[in-house]
C-alpha positions in Angstrom: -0.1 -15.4 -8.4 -2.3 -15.1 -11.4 -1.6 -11.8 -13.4 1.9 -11.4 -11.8 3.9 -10.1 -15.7 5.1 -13.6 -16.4 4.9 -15.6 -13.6 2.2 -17.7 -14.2 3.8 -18.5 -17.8 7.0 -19.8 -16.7 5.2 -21.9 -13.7 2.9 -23.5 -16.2 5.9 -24.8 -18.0 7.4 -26.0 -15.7 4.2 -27.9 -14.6 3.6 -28.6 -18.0 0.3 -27.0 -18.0 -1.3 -25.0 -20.9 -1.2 -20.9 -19.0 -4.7 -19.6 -18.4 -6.4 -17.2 -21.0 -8.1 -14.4 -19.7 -11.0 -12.9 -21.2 -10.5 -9.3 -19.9 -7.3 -8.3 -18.0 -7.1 -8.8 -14.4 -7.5 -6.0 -11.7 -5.6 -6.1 -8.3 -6.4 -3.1 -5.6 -3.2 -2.9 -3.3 -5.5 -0.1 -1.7 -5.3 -0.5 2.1 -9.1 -1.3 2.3 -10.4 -0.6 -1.2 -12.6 -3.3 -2.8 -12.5 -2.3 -6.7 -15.8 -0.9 -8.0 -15.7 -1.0 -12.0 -17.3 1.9 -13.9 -18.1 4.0 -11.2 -19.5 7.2 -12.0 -19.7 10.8 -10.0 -23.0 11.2 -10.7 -24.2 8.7 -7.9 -22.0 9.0 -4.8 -23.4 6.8 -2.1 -24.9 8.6 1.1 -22.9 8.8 4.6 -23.6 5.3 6.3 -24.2 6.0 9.6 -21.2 5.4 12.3 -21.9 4.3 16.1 -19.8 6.8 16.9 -21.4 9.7 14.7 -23.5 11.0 18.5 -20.2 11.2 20.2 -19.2 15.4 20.0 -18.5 16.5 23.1 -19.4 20.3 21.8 -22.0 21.4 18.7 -19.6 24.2 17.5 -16.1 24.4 15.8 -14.9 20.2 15.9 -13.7 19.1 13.2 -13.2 15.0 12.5 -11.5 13.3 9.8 -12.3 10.1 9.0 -9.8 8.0 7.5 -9.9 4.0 6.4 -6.1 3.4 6.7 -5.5 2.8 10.1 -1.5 2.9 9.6 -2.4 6.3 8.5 -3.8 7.6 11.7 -1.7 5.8 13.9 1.2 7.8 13.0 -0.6 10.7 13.5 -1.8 9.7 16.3 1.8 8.8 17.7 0.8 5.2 18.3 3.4 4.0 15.9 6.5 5.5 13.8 6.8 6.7 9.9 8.8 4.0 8.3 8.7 6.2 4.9 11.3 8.6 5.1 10.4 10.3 1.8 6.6 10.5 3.5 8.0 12.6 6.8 7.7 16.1 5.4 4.1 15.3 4.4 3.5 14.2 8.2 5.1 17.5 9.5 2.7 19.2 7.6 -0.3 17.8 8.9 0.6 18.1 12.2 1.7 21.4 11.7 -1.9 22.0 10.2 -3.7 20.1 13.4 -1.7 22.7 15.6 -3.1 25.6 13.1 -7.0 24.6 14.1 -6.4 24.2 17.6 -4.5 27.5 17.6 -7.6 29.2 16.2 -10.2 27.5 18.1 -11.0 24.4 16.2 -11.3 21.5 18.6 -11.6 17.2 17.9 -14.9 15.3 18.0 -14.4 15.3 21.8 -12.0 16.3 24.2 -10.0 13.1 24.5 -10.2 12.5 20.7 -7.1 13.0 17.9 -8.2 14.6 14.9 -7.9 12.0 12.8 -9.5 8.7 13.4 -9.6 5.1 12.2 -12.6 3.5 10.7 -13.9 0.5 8.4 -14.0 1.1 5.2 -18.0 0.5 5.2 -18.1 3.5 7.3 -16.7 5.6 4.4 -18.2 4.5 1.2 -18.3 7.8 -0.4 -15.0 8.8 -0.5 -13.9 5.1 -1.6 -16.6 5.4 -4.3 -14.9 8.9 -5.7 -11.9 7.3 -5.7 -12.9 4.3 -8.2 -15.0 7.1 -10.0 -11.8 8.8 -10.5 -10.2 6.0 -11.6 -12.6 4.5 -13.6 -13.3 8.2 -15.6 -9.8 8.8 -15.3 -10.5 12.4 -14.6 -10.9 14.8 -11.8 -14.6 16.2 -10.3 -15.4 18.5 -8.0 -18.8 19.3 -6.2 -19.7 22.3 -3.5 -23.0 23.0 -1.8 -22.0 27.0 -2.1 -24.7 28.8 0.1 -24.1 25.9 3.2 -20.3 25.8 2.7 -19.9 29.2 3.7 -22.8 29.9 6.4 -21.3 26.4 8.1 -18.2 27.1 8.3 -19.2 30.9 9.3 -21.4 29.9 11.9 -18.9 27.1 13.4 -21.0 24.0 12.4 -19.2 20.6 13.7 -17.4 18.6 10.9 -17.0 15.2 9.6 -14.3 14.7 6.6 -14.0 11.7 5.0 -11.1 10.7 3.2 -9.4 8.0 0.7 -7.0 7.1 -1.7 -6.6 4.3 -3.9 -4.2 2.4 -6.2 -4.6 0.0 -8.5 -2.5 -2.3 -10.6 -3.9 -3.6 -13.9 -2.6 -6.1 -15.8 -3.3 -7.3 -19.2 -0.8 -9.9 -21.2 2.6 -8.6 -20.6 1.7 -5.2 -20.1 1.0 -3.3 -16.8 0.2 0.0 -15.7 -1.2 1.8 -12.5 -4.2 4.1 -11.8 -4.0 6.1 -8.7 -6.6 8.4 -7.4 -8.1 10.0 -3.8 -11.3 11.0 -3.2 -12.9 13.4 -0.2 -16.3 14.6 1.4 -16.8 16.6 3.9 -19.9 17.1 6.0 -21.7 19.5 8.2 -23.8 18.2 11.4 -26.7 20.1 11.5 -28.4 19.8 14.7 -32.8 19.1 14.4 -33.6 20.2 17.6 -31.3 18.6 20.6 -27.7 17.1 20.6 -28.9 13.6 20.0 -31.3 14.4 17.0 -28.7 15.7 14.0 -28.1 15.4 10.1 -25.0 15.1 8.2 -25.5 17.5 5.2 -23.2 17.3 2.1 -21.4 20.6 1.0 -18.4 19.0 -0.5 -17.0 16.3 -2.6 -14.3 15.8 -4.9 -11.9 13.4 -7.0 -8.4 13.6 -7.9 -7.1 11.3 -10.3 -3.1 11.0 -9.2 0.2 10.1 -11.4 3.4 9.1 -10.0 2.5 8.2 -6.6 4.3 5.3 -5.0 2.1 2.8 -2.8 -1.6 2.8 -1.9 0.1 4.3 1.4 0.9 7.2 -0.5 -2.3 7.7 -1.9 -3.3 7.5 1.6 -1.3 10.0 3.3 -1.7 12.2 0.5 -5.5 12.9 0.2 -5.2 13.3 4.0 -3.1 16.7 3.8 -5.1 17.6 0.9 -8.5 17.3 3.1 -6.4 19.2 6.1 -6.0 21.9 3.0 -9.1 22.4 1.8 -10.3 23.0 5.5 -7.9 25.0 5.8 -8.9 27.2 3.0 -12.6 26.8 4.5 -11.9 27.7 8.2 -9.2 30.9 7.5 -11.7 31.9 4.4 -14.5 32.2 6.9 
């Protein structure tokens, strides 16, 4: 319960135990899966670790797969379980509404069977995880694009892999406390080498928002998701 305001004050008296002293103040993630990185920059986002499920596409044209490390997050989405946030359903209506927007225009899953948005470990998606603590960490926003293969991919129908994830962390030092909140995304094209089996992931977009008044690591969660279903959005119609 270390680093809890003034908990660990009033327990040590009434152990009668001198309270501990901390050097340097305590960090806590309450981020879903998010292991805190300290002093992360944006000018070394770690590569796309490789998924067992990155060869399963049932198609090498128009998919689209977001890949999210918050499993409550795509359950709901998936209808596997309900929205216990009521203040959170608008921003679920609007995905969904979104999901129906790409199938409507000819965007399909990863395969036939599959949801659009799927769980994974978080050691599957290091590079959004590590935009987030950037963004944190530089308390600012950042933005990258791979211009020329942005467009022609998304002009040609490439398949898509977007990974997303927020994070929230409380920080505590002496009697003070504050919050840092940010989400991070990067989306990638599969570029095929010669057959189905034999692809690349190539990078043509990455960015970090740093967020203020969100309300759980949940939120931060649900809300880099619609902003990743926007962005392809804006990608797909500006085609």
């Amino acid at each position: 319960m270390y680093g809890c305001g003034g908990f660990s004050v009033k327990a040590c008296e009434v152990l009668a135990v001198a309270p501990p002293t901390p050097q340097q103040p305590a960090v806590i993630s309450s981020h879903c899966n998010l292991i805190a990185k300290p002093w992360a920059t944006f000018n070394t986002v770690p590569p796309l670790p490789p998924n067992h499920d990155d060869a399963t596409w049932d198609g090498d044209a128009a998919r689209i797969w977001f890949q999210v490390d918050c499993k409550a997050v795509a359950d709901i989405l998936q209808g596997a379980v309900c929205l216990h946030a009521p203040h959170l359903e608008a921003v679920f209506r609007r995905m969904a509404a979104m999901m129906i927007s790409l199938e409507n225009i000819g965007w399909n899953t990863r395969t036939d069977v599959d949801p659009f948005v799927i769980w994974a470990p978080r050691a599957f998606n290091s590079p959004p995880d590590h935009l987030c603590n950037a963004a944190m960490d530089q308390g600012a926003d950042w933005e990258w694009r791979n211009e020329p293969l942005l467009s022609q991919s998304f002009q040609r129908n490439f398949c898509f892999k977007v990974c997303v994830d927020g994070g929230l962390r409380g920080v505590t030092g002496s009697m003070e406390s504050r919050v840092k909140a940010a989400m991070g995304i990067a989306i990638y094209c599969r570029i095929l080498n010669d057959t189905s089996t034999n692809f690349r992931y190539e990078s043509i977009y990455h960015s970090a928002t740093w967020l203020e008044g969100v309300a759980s690591a949940f939120h931060c969660e649900v809300s880099v998701l619609e902003r990743a279903f926007d962005e392809v959005m804006k990608f797909v119609v500006g085609r």
